[in-house]
TIRO-2110 file (N, C-alpha, C; in Angstrom, 1 decimal):
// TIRO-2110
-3.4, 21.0, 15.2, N, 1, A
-4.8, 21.0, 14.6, CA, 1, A
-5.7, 21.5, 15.7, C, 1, A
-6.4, 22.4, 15.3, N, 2, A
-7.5, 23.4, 16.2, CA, 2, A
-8.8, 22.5, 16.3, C, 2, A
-9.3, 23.1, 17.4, N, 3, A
-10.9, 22.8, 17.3, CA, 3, A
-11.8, 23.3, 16.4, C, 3, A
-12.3, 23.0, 15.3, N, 4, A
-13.3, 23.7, 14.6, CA, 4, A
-14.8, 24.5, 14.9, C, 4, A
-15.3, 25.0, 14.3, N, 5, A
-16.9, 25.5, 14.5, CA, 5, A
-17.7, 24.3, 13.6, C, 5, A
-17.0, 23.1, 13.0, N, 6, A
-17.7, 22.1, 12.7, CA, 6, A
-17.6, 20.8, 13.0, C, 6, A
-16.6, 21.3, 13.9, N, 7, A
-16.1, 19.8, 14.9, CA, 7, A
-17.7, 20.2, 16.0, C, 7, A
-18.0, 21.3, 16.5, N, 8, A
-19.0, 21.5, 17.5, CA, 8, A
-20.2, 21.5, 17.0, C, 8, A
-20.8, 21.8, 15.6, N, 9, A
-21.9, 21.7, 15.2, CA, 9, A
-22.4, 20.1, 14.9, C, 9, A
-21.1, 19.2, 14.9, N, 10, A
-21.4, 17.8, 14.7, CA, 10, A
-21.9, 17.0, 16.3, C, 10, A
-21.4, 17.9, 17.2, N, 11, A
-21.7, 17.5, 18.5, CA, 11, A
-23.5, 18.7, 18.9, C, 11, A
-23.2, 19.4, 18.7, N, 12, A
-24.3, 20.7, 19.1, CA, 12, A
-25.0, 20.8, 18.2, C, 12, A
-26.2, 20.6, 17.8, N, 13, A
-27.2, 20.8, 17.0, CA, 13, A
-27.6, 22.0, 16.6, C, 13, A
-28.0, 22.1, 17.9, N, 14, A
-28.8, 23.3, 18.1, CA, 14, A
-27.8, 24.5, 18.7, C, 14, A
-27.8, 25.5, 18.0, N, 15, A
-27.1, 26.7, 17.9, CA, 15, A
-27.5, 28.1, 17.5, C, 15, A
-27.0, 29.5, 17.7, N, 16, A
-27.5, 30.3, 17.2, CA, 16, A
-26.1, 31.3, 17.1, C, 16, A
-26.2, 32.3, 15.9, N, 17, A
-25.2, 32.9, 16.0, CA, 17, A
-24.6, 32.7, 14.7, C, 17, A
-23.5, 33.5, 14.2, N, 18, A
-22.6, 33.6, 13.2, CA, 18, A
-22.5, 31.7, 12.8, C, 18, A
-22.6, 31.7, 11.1, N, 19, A
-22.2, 29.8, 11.3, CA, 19, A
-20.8, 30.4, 10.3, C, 19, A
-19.7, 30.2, 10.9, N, 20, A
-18.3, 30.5, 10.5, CA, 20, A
-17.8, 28.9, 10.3, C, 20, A
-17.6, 28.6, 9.3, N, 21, A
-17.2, 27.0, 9.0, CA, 21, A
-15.4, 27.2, 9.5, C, 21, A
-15.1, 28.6, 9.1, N, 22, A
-13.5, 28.5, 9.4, CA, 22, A
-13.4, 29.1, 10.3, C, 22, A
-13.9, 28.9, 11.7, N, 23, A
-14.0, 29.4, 13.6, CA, 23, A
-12.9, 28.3, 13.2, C, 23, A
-11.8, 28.6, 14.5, N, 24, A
-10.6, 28.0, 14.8, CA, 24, A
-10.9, 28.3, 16.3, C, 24, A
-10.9, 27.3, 17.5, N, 25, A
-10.4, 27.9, 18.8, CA, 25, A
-9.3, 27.4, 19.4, C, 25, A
-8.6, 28.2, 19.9, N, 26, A
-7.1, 28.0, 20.0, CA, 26, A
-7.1, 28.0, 21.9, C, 26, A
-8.6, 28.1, 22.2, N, 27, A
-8.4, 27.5, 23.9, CA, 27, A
-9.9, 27.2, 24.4, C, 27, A
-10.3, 26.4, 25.2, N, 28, A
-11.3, 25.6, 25.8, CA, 28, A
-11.2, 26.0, 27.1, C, 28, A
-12.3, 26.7, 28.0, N, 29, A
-12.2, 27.0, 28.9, CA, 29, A
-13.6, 26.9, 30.0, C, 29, A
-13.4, 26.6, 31.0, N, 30, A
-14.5, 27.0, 32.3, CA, 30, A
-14.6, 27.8, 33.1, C, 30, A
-13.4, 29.0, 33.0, N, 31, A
-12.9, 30.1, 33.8, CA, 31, A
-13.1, 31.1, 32.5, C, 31, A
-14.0, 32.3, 33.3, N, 32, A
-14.1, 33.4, 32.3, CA, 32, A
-13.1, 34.5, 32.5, C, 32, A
-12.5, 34.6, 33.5, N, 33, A
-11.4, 35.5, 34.3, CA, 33, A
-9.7, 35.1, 33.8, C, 33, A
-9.9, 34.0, 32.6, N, 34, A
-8.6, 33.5, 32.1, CA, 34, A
-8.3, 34.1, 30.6, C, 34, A
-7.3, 34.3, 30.2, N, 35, A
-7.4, 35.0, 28.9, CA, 35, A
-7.6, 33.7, 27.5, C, 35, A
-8.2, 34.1, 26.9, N, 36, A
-8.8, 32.8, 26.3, CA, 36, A
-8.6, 33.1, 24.5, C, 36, A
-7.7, 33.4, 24.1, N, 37, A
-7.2, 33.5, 22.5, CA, 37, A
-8.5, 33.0, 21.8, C, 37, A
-9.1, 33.2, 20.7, N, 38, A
-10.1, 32.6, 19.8, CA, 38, A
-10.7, 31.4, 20.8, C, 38, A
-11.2, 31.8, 22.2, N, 39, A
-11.8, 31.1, 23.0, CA, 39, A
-13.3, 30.4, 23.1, C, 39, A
-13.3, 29.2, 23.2, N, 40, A
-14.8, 28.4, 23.4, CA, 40, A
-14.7, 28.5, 25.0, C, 40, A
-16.2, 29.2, 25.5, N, 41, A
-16.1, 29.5, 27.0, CA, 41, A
-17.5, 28.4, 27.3, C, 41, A
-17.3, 27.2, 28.4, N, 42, A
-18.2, 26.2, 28.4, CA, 42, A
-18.5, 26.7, 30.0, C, 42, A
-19.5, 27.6, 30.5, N, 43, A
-19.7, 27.9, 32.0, CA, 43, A
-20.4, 26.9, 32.6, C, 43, A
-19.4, 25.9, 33.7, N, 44, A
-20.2, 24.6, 33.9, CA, 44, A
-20.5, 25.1, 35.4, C, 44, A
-20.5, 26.1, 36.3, N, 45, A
-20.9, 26.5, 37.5, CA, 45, A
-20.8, 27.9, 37.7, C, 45, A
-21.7, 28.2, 38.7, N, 46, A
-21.7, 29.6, 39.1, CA, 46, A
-19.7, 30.0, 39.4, C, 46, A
-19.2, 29.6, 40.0, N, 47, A
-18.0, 29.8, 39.8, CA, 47, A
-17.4, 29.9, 38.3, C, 47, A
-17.7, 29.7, 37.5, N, 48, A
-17.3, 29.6, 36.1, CA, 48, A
-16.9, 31.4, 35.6, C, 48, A
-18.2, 32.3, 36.1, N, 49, A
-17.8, 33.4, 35.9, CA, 49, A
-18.9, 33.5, 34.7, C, 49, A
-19.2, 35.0, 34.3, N, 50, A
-19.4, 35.8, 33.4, CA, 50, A
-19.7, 35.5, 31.9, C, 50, A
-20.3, 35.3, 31.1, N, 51, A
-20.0, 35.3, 29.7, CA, 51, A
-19.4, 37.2, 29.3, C, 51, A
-20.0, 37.7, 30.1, N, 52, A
-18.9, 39.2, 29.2, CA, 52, A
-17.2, 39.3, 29.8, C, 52, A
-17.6, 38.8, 30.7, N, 53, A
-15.9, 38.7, 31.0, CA, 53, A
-15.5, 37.7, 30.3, C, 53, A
-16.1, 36.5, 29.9, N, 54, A
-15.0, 35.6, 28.9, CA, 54, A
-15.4, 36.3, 27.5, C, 54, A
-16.1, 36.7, 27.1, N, 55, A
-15.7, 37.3, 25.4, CA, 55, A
-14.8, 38.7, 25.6, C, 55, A
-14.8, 39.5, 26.8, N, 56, A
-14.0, 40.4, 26.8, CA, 56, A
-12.4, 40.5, 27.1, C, 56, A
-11.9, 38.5, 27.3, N, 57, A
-10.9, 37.8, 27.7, CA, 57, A
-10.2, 37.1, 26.3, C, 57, A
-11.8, 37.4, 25.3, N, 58, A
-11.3, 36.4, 24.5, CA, 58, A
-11.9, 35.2, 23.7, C, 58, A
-13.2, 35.2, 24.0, N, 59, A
-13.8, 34.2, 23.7, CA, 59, A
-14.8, 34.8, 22.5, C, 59, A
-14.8, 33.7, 21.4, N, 60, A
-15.6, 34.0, 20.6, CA, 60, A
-16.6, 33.2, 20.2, C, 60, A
-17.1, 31.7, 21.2, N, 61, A
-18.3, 31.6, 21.2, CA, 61, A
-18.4, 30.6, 22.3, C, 61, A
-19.6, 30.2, 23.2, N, 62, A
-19.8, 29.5, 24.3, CA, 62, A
-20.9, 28.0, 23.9, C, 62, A
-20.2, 27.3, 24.7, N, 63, A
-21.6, 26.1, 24.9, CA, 63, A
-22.3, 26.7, 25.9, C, 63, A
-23.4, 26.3, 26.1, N, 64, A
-24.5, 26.7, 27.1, CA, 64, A
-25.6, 26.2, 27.3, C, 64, A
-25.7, 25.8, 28.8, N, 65, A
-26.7, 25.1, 29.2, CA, 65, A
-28.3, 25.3, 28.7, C, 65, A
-29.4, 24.7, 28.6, N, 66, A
-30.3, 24.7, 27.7, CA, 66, A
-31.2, 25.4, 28.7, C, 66, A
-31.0, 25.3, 29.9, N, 67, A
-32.0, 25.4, 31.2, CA, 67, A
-31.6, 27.2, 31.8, C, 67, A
-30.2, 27.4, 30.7, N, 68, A
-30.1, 28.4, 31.6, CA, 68, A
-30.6, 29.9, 30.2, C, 68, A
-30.7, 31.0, 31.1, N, 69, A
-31.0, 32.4, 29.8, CA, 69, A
-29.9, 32.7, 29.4, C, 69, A
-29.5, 32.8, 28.0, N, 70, A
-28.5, 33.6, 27.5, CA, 70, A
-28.3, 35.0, 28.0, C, 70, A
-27.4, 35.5, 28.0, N, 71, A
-27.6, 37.1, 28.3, CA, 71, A
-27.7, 38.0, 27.5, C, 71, A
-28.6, 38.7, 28.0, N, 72, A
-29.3, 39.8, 27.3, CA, 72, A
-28.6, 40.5, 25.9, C, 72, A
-26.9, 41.0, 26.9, N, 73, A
-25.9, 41.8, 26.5, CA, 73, A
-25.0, 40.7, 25.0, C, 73, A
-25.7, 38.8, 25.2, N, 74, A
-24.7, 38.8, 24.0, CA, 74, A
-25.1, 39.3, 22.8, C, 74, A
-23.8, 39.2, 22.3, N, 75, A
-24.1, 40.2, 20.8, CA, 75, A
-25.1, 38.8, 19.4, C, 75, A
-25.9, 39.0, 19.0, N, 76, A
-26.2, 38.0, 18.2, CA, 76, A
-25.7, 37.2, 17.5, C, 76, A
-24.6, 37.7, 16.5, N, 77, A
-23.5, 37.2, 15.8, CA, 77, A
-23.1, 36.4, 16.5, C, 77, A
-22.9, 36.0, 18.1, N, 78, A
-22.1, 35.7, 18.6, CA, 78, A
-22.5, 34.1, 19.0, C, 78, A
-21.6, 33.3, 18.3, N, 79, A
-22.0, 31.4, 18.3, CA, 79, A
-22.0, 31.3, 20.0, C, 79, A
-23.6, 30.3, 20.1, N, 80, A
-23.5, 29.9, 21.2, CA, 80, A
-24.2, 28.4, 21.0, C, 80, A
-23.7, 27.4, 21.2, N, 81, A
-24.3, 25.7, 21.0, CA, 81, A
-24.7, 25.9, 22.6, C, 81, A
-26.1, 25.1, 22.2, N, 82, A
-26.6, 24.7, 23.5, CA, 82, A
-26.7, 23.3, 24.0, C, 82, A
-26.7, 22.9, 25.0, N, 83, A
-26.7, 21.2, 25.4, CA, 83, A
-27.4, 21.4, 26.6, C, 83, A
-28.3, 20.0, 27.0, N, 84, A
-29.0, 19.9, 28.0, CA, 84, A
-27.9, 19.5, 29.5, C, 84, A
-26.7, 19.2, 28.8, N, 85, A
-25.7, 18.4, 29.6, CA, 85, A
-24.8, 18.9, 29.3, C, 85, A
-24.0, 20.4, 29.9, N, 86, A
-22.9, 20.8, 29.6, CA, 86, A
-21.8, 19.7, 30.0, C, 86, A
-21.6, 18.8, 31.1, N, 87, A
-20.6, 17.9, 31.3, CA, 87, A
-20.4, 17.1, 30.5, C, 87, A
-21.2, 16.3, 29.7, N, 88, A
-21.5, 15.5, 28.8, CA, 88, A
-21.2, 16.0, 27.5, C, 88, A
-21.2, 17.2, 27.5, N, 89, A
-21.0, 17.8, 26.3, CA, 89, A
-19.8, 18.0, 26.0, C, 89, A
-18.8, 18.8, 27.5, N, 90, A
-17.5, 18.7, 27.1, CA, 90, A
-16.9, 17.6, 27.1, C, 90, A
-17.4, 16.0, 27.9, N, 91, A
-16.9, 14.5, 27.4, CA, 91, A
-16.8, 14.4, 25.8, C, 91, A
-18.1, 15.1, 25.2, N, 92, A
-18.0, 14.5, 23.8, CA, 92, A
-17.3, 15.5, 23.1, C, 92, A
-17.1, 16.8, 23.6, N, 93, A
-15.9, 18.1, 22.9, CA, 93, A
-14.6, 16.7, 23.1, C, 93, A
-13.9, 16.8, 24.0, N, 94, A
-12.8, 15.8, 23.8, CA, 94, A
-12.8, 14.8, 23.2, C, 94, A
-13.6, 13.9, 23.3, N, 95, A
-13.5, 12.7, 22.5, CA, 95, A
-13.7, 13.3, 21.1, C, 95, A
-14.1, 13.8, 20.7, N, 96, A
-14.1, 14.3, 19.1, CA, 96, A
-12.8, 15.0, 18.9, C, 96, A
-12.5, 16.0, 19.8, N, 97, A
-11.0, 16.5, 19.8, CA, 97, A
-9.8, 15.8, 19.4, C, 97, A
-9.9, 14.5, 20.4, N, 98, A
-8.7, 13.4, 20.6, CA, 98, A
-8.5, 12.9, 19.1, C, 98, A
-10.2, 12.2, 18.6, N, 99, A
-10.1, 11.5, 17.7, CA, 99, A
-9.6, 12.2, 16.6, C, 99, A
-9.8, 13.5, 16.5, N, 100, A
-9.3, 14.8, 15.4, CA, 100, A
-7.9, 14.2, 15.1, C, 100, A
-7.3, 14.6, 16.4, N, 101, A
-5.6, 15.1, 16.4, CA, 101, A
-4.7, 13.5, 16.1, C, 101, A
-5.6, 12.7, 17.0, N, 102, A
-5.3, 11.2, 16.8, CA, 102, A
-4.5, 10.8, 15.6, C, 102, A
-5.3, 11.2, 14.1, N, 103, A
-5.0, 10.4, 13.3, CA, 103, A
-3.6, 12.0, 12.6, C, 103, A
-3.1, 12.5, 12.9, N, 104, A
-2.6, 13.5, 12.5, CA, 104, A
-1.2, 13.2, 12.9, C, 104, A
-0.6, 12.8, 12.1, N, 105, A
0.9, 12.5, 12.0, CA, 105, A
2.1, 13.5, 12.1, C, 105, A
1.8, 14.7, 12.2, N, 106, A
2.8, 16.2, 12.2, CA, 106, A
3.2, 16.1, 13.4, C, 106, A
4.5, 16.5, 12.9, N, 107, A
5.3, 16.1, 14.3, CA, 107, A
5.4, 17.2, 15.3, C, 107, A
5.2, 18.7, 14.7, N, 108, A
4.9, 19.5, 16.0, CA, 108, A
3.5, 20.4, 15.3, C, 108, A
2.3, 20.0, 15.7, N, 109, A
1.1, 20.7, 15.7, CA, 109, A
0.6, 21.7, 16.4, C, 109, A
0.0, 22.5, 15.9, N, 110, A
-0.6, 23.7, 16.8, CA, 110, A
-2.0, 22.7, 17.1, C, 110, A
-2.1, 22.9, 18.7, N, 111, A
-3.8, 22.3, 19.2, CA, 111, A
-3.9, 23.1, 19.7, C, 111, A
-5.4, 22.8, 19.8, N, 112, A
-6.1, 23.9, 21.1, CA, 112, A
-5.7, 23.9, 22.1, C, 112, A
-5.8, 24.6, 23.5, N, 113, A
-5.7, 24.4, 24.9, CA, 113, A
-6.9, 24.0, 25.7, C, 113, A
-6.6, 23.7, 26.2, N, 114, A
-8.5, 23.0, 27.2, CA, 114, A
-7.9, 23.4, 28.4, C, 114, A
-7.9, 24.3, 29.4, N, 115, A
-8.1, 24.9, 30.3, CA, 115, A
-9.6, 24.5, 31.4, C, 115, A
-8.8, 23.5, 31.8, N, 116, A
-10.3, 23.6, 33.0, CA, 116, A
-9.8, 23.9, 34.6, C, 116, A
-10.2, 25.0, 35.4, N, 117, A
-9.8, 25.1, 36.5, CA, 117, A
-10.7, 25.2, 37.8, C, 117, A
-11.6, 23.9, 37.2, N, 118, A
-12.7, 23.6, 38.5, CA, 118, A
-12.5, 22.3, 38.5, C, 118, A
-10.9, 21.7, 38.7, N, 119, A
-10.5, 20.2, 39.2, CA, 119, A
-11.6, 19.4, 40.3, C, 119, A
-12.0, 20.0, 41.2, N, 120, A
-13.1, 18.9, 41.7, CA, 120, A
-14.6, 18.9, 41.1, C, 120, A
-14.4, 19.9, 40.4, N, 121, A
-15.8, 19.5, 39.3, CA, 121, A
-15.4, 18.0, 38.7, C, 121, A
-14.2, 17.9, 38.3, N, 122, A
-14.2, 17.2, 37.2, CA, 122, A
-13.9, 15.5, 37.6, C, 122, A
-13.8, 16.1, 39.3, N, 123, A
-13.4, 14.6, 39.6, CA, 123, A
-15.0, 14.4, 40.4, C, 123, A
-16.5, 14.8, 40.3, N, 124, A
-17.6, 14.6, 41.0, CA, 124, A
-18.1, 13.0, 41.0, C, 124, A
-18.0, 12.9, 39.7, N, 125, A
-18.4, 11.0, 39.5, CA, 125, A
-17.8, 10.9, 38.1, C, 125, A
-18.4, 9.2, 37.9, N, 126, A
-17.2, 8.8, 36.8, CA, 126, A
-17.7, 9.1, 35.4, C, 126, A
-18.9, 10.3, 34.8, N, 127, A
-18.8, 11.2, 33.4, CA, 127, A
-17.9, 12.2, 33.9, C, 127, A
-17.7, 12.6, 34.9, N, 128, A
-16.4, 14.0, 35.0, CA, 128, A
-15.5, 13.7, 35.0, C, 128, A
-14.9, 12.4, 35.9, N, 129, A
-13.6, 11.9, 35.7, CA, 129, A
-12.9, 11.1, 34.1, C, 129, A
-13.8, 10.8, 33.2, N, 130, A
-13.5, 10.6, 32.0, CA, 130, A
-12.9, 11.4, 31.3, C, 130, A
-13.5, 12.8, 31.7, N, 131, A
-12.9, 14.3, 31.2, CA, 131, A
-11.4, 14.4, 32.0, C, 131, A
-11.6, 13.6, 32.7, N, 132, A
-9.6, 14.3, 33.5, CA, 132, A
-8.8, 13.4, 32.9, C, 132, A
-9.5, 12.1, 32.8, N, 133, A
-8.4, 11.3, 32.1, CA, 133, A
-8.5, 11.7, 30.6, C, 133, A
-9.6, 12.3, 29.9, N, 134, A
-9.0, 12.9, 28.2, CA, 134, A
-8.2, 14.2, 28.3, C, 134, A
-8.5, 15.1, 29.3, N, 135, A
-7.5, 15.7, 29.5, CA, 135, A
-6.0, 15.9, 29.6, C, 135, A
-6.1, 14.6, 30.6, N, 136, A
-4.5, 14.2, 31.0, CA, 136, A
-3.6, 13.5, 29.2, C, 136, A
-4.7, 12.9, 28.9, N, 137, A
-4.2, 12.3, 27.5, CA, 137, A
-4.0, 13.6, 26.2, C, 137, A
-4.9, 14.5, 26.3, N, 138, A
-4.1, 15.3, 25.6, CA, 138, A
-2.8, 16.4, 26.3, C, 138, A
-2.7, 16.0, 27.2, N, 139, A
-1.2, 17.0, 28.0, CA, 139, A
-0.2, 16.2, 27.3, C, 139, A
-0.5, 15.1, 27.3, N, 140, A
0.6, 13.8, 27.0, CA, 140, A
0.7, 14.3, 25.6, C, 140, A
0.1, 14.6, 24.5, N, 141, A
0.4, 14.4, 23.2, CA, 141, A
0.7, 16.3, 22.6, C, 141, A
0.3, 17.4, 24.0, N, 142, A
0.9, 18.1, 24.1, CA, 142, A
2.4, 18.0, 24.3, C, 142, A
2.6, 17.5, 25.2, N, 143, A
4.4, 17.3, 25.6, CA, 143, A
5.5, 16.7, 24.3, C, 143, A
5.1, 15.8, 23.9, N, 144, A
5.2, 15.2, 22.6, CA, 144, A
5.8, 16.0, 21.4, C, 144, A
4.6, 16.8, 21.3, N, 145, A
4.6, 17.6, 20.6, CA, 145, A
5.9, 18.7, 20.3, C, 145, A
END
């Protein structure tokens, strides 16, 4: 079971861009330099990288900080949810994620990927480390799988 474009509108209010009820993302990412299939790119630091290198990787729409400018170059069409708390935001991307797949009994599911590869981001204090332990809990029901 994928992440929806209305799994994120129930979390993200405020948005702009294409409203596609059937967006599927098939990977969750903080690295724009990663190849990212029907990718949601969440840039939580200057290390994060690019928004044109993540839609040019793959991504077909981003969360984004509320404090920061969108870029010029994105294309309009192109979904972007904004949050005042990108960390907080991807706590509540998982916990909505989890509870998705949670009740889903199929014994081998297609999920999304959540790729995060700014590990001491995620270990800074205890809202980031919540995200490594929903992390680690969906590897677990990856493996399973």
């Amino acid at each position: 079971m994928y992440l929806a474009f209305n799994d994120l509108v129930t979390i993200f209010s405020d948005f702009k861009g294409i409203k596609e009820a059937d967006h599927l993302y098939f990977t969750v990412t903080d690295n724009a330099a990663i190849e990212q299939k029907r990718g949601l790119f969440i840039p939580l630091n200057d290390a994060s990288g690019e928004l044109l290198e993540a839609i040019a990787n793959g991504a077909i729409a981003a969360i984004w900080d509320k404090k920061k400018q969108v870029p010029r170059y994105t294309p309009n069409h192109f979904p972007i949810f904004f949050t005042d708390k990108p960390i907080e935001g991807v706590r509540d991307l998982l916990r909505i994620y989890l509870e998705k797949i949670d009740g889903d009994k199929t014994e081998k599911m297609d999920m999304t990927k959540f790729v995060f590869l700014n590990k001491e981001l995620l270990k800074e204090n205890k809202e980031t480390y919540d995200i490594a332990v929903m992390l680690e809990k969906l590897n677990v029901v990856e493996r399973r799988g």
